[in-house]
PDB file as gemmi writes it, atoms N, CA and C in Angstrom:
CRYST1    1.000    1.000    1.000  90.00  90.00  90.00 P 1                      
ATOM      1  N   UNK A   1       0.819  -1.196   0.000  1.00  0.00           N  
ATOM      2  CA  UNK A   1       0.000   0.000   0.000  1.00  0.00           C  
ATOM      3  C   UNK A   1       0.864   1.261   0.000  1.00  0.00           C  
ATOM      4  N   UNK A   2       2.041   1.202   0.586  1.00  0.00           N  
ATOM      5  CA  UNK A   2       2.956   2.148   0.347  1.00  0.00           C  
ATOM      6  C   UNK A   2       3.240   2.649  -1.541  1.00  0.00           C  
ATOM      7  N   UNK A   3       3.254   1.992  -1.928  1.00  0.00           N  
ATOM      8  CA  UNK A   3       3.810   2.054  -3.636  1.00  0.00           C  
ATOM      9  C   UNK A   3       2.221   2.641  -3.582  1.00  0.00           C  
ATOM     10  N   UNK A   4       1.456   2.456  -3.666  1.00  0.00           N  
ATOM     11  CA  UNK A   4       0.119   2.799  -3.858  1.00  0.00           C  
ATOM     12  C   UNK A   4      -0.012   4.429  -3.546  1.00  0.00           C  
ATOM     13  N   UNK A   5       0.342   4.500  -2.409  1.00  0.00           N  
ATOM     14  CA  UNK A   5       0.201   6.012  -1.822  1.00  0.00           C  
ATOM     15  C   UNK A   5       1.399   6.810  -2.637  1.00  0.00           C  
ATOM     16  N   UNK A   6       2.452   6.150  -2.479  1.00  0.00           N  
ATOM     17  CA  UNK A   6       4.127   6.906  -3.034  1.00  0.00           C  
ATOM     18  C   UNK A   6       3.047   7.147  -4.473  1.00  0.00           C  
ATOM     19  N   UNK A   7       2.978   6.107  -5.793  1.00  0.00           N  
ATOM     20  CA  UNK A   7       2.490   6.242  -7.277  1.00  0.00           C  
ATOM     21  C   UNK A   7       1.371   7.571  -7.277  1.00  0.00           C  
ATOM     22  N   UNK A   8       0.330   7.509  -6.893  1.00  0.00           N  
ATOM     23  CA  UNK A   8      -0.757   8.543  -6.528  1.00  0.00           C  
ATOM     24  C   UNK A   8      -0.532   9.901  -6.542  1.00  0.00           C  
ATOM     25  N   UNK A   9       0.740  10.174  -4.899  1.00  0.00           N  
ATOM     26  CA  UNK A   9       1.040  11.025  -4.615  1.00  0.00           C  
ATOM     27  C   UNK A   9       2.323  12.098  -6.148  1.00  0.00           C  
ATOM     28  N   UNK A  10       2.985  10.931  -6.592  1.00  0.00           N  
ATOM     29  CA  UNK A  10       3.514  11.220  -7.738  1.00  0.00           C  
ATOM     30  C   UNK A  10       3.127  11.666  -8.652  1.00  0.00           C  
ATOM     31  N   UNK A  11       1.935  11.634  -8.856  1.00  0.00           N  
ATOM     32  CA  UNK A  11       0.955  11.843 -10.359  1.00  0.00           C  
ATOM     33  C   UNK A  11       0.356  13.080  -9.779  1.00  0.00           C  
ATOM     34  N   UNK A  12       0.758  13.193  -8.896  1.00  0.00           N  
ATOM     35  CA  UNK A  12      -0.260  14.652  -8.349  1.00  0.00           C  
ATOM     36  C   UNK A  12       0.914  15.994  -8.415  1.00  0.00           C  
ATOM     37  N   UNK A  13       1.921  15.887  -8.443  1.00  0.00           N  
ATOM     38  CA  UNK A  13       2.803  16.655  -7.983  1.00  0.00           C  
ATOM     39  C   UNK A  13       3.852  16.706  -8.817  1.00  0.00           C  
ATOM     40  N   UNK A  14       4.191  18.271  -8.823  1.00  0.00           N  
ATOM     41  CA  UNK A  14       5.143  18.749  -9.977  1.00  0.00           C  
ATOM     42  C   UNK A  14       7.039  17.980  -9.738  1.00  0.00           C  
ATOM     43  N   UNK A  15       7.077  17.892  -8.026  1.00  0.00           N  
ATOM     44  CA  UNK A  15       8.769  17.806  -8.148  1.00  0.00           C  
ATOM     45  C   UNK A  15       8.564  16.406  -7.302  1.00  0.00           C  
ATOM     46  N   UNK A  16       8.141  15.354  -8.069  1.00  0.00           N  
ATOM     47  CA  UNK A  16       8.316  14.193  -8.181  1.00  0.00           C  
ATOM     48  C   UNK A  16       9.313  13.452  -6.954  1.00  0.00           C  
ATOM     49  N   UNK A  17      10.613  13.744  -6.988  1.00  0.00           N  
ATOM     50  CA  UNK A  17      11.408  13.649  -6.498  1.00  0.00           C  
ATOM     51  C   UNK A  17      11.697  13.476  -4.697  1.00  0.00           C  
ATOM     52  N   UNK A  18      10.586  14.911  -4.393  1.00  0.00           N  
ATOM     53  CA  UNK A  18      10.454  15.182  -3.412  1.00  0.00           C  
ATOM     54  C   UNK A  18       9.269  14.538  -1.983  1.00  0.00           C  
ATOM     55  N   UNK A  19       8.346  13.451  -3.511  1.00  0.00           N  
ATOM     56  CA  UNK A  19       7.817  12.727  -2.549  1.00  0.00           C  
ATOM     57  C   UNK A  19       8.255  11.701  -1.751  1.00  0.00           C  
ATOM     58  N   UNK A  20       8.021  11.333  -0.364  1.00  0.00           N  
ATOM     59  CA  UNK A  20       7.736  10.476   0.977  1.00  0.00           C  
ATOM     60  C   UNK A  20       7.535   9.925   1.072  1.00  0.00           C  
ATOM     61  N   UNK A  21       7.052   8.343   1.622  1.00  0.00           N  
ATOM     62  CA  UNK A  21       6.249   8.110   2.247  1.00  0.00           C  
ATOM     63  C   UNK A  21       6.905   6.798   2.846  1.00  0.00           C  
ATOM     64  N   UNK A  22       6.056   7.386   4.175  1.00  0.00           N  
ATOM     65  CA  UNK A  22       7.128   6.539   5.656  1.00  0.00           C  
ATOM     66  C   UNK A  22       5.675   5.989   6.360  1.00  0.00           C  
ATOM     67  N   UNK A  23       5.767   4.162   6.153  1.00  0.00           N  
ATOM     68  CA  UNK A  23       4.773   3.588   6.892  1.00  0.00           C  
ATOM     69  C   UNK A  23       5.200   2.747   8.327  1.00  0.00           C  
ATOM     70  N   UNK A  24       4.213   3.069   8.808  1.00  0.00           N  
ATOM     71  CA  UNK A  24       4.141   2.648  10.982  1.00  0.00           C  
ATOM     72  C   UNK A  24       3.683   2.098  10.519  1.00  0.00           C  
ATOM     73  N   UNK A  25       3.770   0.636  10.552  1.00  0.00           N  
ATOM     74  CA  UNK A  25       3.378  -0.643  10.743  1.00  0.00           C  
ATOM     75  C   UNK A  25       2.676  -1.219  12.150  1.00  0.00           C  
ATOM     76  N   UNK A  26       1.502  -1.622  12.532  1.00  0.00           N  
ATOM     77  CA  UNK A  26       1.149  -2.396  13.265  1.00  0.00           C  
ATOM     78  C   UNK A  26       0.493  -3.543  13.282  1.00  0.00           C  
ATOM     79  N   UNK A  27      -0.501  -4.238  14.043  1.00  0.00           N  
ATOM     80  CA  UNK A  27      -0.725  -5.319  14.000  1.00  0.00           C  
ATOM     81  C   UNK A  27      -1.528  -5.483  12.740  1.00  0.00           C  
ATOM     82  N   UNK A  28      -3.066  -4.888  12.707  1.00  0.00           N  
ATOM     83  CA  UNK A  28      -3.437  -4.867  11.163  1.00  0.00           C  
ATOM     84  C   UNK A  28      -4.126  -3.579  11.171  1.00  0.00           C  
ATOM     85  N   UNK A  29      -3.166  -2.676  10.987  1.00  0.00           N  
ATOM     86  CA  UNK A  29      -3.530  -1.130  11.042  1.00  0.00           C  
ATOM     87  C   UNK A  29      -1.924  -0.637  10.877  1.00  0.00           C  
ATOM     88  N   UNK A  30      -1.853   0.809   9.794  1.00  0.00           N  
ATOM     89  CA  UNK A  30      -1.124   1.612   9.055  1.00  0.00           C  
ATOM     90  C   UNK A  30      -1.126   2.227   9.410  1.00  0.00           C  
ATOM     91  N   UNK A  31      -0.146   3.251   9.332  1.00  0.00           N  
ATOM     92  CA  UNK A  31      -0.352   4.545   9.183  1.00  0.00           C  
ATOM     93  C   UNK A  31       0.598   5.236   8.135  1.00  0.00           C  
ATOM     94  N   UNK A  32       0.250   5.911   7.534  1.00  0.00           N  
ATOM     95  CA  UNK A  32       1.510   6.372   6.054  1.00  0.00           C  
ATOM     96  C   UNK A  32       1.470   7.534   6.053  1.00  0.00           C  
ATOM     97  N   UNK A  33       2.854   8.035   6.349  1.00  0.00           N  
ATOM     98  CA  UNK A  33       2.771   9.862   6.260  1.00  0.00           C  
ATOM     99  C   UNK A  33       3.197  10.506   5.189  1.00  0.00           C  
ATOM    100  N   UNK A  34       2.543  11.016   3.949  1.00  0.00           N  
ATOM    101  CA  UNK A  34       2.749  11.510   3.072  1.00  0.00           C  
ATOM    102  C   UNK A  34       3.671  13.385   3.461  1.00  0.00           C  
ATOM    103  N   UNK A  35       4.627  12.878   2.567  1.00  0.00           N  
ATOM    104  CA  UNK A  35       6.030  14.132   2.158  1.00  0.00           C  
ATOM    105  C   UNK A  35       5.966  14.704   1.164  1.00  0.00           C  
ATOM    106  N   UNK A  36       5.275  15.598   0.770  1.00  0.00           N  
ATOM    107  CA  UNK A  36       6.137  16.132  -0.676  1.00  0.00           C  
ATOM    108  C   UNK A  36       6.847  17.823   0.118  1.00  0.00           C  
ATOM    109  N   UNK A  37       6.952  18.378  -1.142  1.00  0.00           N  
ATOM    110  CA  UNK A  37       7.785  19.581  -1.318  1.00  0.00           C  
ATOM    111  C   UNK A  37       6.859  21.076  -1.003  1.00  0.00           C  
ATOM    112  N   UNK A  38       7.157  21.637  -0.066  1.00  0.00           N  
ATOM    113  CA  UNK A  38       5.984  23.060   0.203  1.00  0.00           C  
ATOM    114  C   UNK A  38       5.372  23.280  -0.712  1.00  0.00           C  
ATOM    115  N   UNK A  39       6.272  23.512  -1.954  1.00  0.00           N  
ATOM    116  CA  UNK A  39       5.172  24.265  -3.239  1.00  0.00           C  
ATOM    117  C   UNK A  39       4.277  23.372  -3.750  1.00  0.00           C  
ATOM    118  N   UNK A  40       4.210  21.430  -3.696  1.00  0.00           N  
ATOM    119  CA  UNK A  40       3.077  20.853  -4.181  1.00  0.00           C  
ATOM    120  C   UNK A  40       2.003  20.874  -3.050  1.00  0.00           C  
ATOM    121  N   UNK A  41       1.926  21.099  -1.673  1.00  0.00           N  
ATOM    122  CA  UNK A  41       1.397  20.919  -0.730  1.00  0.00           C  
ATOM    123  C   UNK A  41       0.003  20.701  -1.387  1.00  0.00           C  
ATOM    124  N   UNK A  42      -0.341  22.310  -2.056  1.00  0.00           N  
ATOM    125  CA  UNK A  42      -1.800  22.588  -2.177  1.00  0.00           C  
ATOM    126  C   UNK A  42      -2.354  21.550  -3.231  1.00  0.00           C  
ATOM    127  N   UNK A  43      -1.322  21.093  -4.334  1.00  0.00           N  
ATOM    128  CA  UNK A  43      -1.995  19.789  -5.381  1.00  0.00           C  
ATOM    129  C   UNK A  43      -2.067  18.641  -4.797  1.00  0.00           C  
ATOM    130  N   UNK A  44      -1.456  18.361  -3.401  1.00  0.00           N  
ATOM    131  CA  UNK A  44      -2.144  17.465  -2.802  1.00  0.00           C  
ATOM    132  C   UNK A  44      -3.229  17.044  -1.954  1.00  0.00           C  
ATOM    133  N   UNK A  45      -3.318  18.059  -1.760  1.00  0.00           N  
ATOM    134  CA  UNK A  45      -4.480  18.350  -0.322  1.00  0.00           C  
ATOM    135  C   UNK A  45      -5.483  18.629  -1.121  1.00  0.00           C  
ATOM    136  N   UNK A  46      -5.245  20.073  -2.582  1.00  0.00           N  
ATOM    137  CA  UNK A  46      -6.485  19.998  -3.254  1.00  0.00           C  
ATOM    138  C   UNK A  46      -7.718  20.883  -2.359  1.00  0.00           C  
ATOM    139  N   UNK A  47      -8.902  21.974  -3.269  1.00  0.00           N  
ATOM    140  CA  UNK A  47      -9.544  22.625  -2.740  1.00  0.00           C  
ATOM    141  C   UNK A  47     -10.450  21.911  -1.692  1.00  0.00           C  
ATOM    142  N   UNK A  48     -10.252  22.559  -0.310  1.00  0.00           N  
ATOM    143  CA  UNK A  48     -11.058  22.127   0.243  1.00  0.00           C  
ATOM    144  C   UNK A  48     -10.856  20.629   0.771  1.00  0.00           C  
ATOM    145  N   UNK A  49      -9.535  20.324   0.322  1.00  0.00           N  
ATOM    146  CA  UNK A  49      -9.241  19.124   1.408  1.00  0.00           C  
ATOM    147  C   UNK A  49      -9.833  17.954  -0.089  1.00  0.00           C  
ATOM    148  N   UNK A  50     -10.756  18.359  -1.059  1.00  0.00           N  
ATOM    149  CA  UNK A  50     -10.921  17.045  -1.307  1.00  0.00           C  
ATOM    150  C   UNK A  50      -9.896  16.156  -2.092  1.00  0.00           C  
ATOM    151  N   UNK A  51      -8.814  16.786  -2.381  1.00  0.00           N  
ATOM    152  CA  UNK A  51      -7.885  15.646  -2.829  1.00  0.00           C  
ATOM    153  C   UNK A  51      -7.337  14.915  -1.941  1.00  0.00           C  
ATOM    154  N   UNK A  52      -7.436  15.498  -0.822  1.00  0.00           N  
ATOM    155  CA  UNK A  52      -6.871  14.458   0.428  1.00  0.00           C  
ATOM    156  C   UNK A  52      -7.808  13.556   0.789  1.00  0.00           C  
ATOM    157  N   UNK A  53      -8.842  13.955   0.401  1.00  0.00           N  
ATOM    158  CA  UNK A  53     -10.197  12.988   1.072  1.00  0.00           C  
ATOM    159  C   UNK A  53     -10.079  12.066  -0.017  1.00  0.00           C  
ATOM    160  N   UNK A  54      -9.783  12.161  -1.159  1.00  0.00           N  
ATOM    161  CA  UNK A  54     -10.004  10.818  -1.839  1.00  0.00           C  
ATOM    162  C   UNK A  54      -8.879  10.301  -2.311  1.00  0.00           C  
ATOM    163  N   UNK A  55      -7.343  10.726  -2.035  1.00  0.00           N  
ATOM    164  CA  UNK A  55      -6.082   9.825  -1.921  1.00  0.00           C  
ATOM    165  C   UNK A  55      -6.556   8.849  -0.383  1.00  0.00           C  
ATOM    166  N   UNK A  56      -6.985   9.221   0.667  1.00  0.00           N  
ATOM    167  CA  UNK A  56      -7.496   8.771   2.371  1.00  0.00           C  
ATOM    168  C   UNK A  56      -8.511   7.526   2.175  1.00  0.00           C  
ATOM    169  N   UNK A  57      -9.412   7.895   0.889  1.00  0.00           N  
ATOM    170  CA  UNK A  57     -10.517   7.054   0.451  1.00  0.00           C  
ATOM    171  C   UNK A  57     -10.233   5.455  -0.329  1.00  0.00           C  
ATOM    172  N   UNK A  58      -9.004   5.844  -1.213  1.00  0.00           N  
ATOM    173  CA  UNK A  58      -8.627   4.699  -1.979  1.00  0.00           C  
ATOM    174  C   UNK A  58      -7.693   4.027  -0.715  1.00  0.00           C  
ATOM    175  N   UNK A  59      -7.025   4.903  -0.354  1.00  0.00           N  
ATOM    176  CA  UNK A  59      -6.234   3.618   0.061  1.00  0.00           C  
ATOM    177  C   UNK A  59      -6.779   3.095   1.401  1.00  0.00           C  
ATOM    178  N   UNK A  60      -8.206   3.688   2.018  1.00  0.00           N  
ATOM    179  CA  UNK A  60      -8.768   2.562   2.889  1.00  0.00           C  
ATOM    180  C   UNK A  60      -9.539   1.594   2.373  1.00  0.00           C  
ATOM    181  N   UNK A  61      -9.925   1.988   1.088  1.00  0.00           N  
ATOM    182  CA  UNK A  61     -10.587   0.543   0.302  1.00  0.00           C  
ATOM    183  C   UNK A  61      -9.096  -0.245   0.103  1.00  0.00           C  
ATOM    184  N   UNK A  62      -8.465  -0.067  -0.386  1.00  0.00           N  
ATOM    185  CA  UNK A  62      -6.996  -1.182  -0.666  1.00  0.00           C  
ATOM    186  C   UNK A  62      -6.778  -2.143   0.703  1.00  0.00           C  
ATOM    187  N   UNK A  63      -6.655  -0.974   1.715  1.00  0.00           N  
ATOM    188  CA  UNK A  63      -6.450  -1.790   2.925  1.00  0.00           C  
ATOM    189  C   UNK A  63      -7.169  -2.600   3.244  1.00  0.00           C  
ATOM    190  N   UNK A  64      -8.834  -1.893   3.566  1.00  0.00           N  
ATOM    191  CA  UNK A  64      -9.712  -3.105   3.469  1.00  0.00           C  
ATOM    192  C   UNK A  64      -9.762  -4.252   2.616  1.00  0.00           C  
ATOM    193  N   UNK A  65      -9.279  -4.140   1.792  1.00  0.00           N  
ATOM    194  CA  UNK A  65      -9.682  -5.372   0.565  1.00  0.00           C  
ATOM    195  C   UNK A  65      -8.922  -6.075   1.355  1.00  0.00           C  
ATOM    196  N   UNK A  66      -7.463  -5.881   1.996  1.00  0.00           N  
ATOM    197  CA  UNK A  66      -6.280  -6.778   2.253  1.00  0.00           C  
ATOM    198  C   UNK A  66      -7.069  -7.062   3.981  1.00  0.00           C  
ATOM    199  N   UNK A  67      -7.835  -6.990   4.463  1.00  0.00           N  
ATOM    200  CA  UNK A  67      -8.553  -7.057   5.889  1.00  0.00           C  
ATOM    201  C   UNK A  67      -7.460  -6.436   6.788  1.00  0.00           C  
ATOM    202  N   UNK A  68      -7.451  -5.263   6.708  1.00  0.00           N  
ATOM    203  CA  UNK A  68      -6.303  -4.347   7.013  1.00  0.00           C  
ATOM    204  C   UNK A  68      -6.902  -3.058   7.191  1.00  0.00           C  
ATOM    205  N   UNK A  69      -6.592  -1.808   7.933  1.00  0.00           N  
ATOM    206  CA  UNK A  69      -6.328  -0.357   8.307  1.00  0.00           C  
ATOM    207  C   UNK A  69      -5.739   0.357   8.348  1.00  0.00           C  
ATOM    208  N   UNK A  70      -5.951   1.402   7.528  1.00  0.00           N  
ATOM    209  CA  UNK A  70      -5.064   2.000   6.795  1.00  0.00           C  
ATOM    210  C   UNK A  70      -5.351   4.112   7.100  1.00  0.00           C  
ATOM    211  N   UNK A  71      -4.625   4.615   7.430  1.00  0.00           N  
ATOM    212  CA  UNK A  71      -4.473   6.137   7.745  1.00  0.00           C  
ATOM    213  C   UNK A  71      -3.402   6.540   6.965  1.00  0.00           C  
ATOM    214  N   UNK A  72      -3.717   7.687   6.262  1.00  0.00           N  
ATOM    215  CA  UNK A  72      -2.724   8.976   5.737  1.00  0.00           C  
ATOM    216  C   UNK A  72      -3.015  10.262   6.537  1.00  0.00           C  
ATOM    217  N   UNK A  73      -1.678  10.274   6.886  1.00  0.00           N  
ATOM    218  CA  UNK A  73      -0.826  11.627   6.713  1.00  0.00           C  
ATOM    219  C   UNK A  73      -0.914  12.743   6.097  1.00  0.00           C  
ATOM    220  N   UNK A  74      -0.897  13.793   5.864  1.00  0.00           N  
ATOM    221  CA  UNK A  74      -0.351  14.406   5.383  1.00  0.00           C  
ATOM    222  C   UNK A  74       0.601  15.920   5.908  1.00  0.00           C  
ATOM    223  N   UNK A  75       2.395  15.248   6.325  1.00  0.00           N  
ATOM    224  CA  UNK A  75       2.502  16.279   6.747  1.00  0.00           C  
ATOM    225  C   UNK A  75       3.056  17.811   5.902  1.00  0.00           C  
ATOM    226  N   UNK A  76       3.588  18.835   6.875  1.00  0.00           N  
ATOM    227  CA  UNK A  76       3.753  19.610   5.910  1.00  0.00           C  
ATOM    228  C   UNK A  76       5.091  20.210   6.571  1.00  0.00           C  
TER     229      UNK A  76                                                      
END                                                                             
């Protein structure tokens, strides 16, 4: 689910390079903190939060599919 969040977060954002992503592992629950670069902040998060709401959305269906729990990050 990491490659999942890292690929996503890539396609969203101009300096590629600069994306993150660092997963806390627990028993069957995630947590993945998405990194990019100050200036993509806003193409990730998106007006109003909803690009964050539906990068947050896919990858709790992924997790679920895997009978798993799954949280993003996003820091800044």
């Amino acid at each position: 689910m990491r490659d999942l969040v890292l690929w996503l977060a890539r396609e969203l954002v101009e300096k590629k390079d600069a994306v993150k992503v660092d997963a806390i592992e627990r028993d069957r629950s995630s947590v993945y903190e998405l990194t990019v670069d100050p200036d993509d902040l806003g193409r990730v998060i998106g007006r109003g939060g909803k690009t964050a709401k539906a990068l947050r959305t896919v990858l709790d269906a992924a997790a679920r599919h895997e009978g798993k729990r799954a949280v993003l990050d996003i820091l800044d």
